[in-house]
N, C-alpha and C positions, 0 to 999 in steps of 0.2 A: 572429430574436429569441432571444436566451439564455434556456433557462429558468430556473427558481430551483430551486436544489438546498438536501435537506435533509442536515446530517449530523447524524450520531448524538452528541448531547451536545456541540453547540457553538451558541450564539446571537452571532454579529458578525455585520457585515458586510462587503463587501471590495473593492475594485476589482478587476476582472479585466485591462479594456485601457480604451482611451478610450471611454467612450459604452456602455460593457456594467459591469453590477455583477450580483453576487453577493450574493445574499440566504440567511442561513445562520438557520435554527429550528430550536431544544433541539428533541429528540427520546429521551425514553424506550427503553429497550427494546435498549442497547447492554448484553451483561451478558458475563463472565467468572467463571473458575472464581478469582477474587478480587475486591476492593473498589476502587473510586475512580476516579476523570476522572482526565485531567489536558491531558499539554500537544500545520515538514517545510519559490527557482528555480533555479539552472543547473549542472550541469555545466562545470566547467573543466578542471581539471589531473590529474592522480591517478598514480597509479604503487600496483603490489600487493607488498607482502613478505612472503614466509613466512606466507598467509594472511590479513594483516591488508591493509587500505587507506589509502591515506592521500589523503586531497585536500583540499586548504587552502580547498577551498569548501563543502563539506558540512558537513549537521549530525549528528552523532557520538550515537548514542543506543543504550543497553543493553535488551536484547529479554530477557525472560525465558523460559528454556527451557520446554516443553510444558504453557505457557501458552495457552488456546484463548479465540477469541471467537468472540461469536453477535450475531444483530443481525435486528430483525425485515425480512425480507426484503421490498422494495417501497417501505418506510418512509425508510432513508437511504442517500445516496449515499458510498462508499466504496471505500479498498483495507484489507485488514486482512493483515496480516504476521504471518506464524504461526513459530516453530521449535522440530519435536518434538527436539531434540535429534540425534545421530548422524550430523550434517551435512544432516537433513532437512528443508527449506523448502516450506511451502503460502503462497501468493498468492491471496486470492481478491476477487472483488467484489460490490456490491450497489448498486443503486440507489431514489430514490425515487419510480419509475413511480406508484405508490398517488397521490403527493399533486401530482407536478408533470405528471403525465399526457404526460411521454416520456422515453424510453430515456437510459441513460448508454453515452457511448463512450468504453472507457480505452482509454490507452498507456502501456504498463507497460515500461520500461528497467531491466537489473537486471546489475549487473556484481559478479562474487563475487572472493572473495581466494585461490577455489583455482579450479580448471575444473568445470564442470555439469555433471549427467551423472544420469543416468536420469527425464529428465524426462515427468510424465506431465502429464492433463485430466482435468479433473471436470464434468460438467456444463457442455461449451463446445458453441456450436452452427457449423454452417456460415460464420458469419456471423468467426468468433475463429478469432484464428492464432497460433500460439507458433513462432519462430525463435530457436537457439539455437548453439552452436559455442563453443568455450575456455570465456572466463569470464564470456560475455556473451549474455545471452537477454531479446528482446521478445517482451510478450505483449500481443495488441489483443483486447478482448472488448466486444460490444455486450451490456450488459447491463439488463434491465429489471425482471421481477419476482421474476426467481430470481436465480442467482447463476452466477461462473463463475469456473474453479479451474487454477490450475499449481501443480505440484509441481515438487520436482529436488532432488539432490542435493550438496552440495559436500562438501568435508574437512570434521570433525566441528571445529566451535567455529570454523568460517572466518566473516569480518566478509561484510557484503552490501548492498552498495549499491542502491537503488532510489530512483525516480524516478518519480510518475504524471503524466500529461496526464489530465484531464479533460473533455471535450467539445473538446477542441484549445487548453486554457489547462494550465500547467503549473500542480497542486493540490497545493502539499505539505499545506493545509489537511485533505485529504481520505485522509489515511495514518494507520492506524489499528493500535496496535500493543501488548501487554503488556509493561512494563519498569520496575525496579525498585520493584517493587510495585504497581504501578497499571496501569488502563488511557491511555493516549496520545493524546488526541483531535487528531491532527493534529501539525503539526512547523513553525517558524518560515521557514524557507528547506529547497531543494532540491538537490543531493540529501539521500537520509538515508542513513545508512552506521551499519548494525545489528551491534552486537556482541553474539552469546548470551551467557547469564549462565552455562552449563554444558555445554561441546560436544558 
């Protein structure tokens, strides 16, 4: 049985596959160093130039540079997409263990428009694995009442595609990110291919 996950600042609900739904509760307590909510399936085609990505099936969204979020940890289930600028990317996650009383399992897909390179962990246990090489790095983290974090680097102002699985359902619902002025609760289809606002 699927549990019901909460994300931070969205009330729908959703289909997941046949016979399993997705029950989504507003949830307080998403906040940034700015104002406002707002708005993430498959993998096809893609090809990289000079940085940038292009795949005629993603959704295309501007990330604003060394923009940070927070989110009370336990509370809701997420990935949050961070870029301090200088080609430096945080991924991190949280789940709502507090309210649905079990762990979140991501799968994190992230293909960049230059090659990765100095990838760290913040808070990963035993349990999270990060696999990387060129331009391409997964991250699996069981996450529950804490959080758990990759870093890396690419070319400063390179685009970056990402991708989460959630419990083994593909969640662009659950991508969480600061861009043109607001915060991003979620993305209508998958992947997302993040352009910083200042490389």
């Amino acid at each position: 049985m699927d549990p019901e996950r909460v994300v931070p600042g969205r009330c729908s609900s959703k289909r997941r596959a046949p016979g399993a739904s997705l029950t989504r509760v507003a949830l307080a307590g998403l906040a940034v160093a700015g104002l406002g909510l707002g708005a993430t399936g498959c993998m096809m085609g893609h090809h990289h130039d000079d940085d940038v990505i292009v795949n005629d099936y993603a959704y295309y969204a501007n990330i604003d540079t060394g923009q940070h979020l927070t989110t009370e940890l336990g509370y809701g289930a997420g990935l949050f997409v961070e870029y301090d600028g200088g080609g430096l990317w945080r991924l991190w996650t949280s789940c709502d263990t507090t309210v649905s009383h079990h762990g979140c399992s991501f799968d994190v897909f992230v293909t960049a428009g230059s090659l990765i390179d100095g990838v760290g962990a913040t808070d990963v246990e035993l349990s999270d694995r990060i696999d990387y090489g060129g331009r391409d790095l997964t991250f699996h983290a069981d996450t529950d009442y804490d959080y758990d974090e990759v870093s890396f680097y690419t070319d400063a102002g390179a685009d970056l595609q990402v991708e989460v699985m959630l419990d083994g359902y593909v969640e662009p619902d659950f991508i969480f990110w600061h861009g043109d002025g607001y915060v991003h609760t979620g993305a209508p289809y998958s992947p997302v291919v993040f352009t910083p606002s200042v490389p």
